[in-house]
N, C-alpha and C positions, 0 to 999 in steps of 0.2 A: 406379168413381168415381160413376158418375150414381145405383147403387143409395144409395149409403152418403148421397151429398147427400138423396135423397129419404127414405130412413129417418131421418135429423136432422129433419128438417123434418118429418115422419110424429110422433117420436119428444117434440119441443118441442109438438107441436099437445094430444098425449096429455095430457103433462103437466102442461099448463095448462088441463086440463079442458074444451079444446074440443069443440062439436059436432062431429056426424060430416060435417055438408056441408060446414063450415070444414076436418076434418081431411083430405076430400080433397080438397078447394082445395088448401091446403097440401101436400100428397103430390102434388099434378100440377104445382104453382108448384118443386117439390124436383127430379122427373122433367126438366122442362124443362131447370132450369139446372143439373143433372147433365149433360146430355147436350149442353148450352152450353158447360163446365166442360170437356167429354172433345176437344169438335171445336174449342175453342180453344187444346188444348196441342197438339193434333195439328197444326193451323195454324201454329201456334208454330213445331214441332218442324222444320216441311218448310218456311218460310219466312223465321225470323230466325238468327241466328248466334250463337255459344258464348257471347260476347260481353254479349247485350242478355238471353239468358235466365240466362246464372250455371249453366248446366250445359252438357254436351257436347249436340249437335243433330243431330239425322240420326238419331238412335236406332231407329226403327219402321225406315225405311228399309233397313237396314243388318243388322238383324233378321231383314227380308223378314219384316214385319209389314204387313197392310194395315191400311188404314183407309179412313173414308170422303173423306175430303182428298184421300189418294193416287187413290182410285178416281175421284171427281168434278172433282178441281180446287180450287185455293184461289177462284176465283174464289166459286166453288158453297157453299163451307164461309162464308165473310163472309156470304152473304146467309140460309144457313141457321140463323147464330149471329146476325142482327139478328132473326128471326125467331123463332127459342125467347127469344131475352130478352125482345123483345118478345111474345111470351104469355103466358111467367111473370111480367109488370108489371101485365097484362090482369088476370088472376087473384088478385093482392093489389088491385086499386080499388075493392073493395067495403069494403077497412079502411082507405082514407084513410091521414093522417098515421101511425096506429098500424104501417103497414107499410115506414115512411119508410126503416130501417135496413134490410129485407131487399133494398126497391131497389135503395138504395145499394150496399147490399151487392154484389149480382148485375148491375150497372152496367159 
């Protein structure tokens, strides 16, 4: 998950003919909320119910899949997911409003 976000973001930066300091802004602003993206379904997975996500839960679990959730604690995973968001928001403030929609997006 966190490759495929940060190859989109790698992927859009190309194509738009950006610099290469923009394009890995962009590729580590991708990295972050990939790996935001993985440890909040993982969160998700061990801590809400069938219910609130629209799919069955406990999935890794039940697998006998680790993760770093399971390893660390939910506690550990919220502070590490206010933390990647917040560095991949760090990293779009040099494009101001122009980056308004990825914020949002990754919010």
């Amino acid at each position: 998950t966190g490759a495929l976000i940060r190859f989109a973001c790698e992927a859009g930066a190309t194509l738009a003919g950006a610099r290469s300091d923009d394009m890995e802004r962009l590729a580590e602003f991708g990295s972050a909320i990939g790996l935001a993206f993985q440890l909040a379904d993982d969160l998700l997975d061990l801590t809400a119910d069938a219910r609130q996500m629209g799919k069955a839960t406990g999935k890794d679990a039940a697998a006998g899949k680790g993760t770093l959730v399971a390893l660390h604690g939910a506690d550990w995973a919220r502070k590490q997911l206010d933390g990647l968001v917040g560095q991949a928001h760090a990293l779009l403030e040099p494009y101001g409003e122009k980056a308004a929609l990825l914020k949002a997006a990754s919010t």
